[in-house]
N, C-alpha and C positions, 0 to 999 in steps of 0.2 A: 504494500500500500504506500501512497505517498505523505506529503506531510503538507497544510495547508499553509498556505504563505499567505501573509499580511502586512501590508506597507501601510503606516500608520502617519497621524501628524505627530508633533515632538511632543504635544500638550497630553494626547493618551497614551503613547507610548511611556512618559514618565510616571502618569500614572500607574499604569499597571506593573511596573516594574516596583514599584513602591507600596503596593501592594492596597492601595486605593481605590480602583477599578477594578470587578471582579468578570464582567463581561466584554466583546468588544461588540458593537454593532453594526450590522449593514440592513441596507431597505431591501423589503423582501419584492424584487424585480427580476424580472424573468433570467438574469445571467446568475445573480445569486441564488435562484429557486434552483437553475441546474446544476453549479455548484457546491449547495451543503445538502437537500432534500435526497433521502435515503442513501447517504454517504459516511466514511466514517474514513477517518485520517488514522496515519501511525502518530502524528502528534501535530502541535502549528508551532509555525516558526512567526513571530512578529519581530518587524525591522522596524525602524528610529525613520522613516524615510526612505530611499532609496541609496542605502550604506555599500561598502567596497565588499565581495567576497570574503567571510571570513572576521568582522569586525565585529569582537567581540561586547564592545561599548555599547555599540547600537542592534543588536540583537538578542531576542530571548525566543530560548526553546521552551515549549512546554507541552504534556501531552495531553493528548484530545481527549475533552470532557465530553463532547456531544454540544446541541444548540439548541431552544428554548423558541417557538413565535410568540413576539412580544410586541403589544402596542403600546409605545412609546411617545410621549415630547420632550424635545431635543431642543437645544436653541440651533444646534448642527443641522435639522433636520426643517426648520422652520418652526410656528409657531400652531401649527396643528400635531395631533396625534399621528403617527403614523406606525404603521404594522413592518414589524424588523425581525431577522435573526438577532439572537442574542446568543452571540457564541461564549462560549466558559472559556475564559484563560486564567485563574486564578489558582 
């Protein structure tokens, strides 16, 4: 199996290295319905941004907890509720 990758902004990715943030979220649209909906990772890899191969500053491993549909507001997302994956990286 593979491992899912997530390119993050600097604001969540310090979060959840800091152990702050216990989900990461994406809007559930039709490219992210085909990539998490009946799927399962050997783990996800979340990057600090788009980082060099191999930098271990701006990367964390962690393994797949599975994801959550959740309706959410976001100030990220606008000022309406919106229906997300809520992937576990915690």
């Amino acid at each position: 199996m593979a491992k899912l990758h997530l390119n993050l902004k600097a604001e969540y990715f310090d979060q959840i290295k800091a152990g702050v943030k216990p989900h990461e979220f994406r809007l559930q649209t039709p490219y992210w319905c085909l990539r998490l909906l009946g799927k399962s990772f050997d783990g996800i890899v979340l990057k600090k941004g788009y980082p060099k191969a191999g930098d271990p500053d701006r990367t964390i491993e962690r393994p797949w907890r599975g994801i959550e549909q959740q309706k959410i507001t976001h100030p990220h997302f606008g000022a309406n509720p919106v229906a997300v994956f809520a992937i576990r990286v915690n």
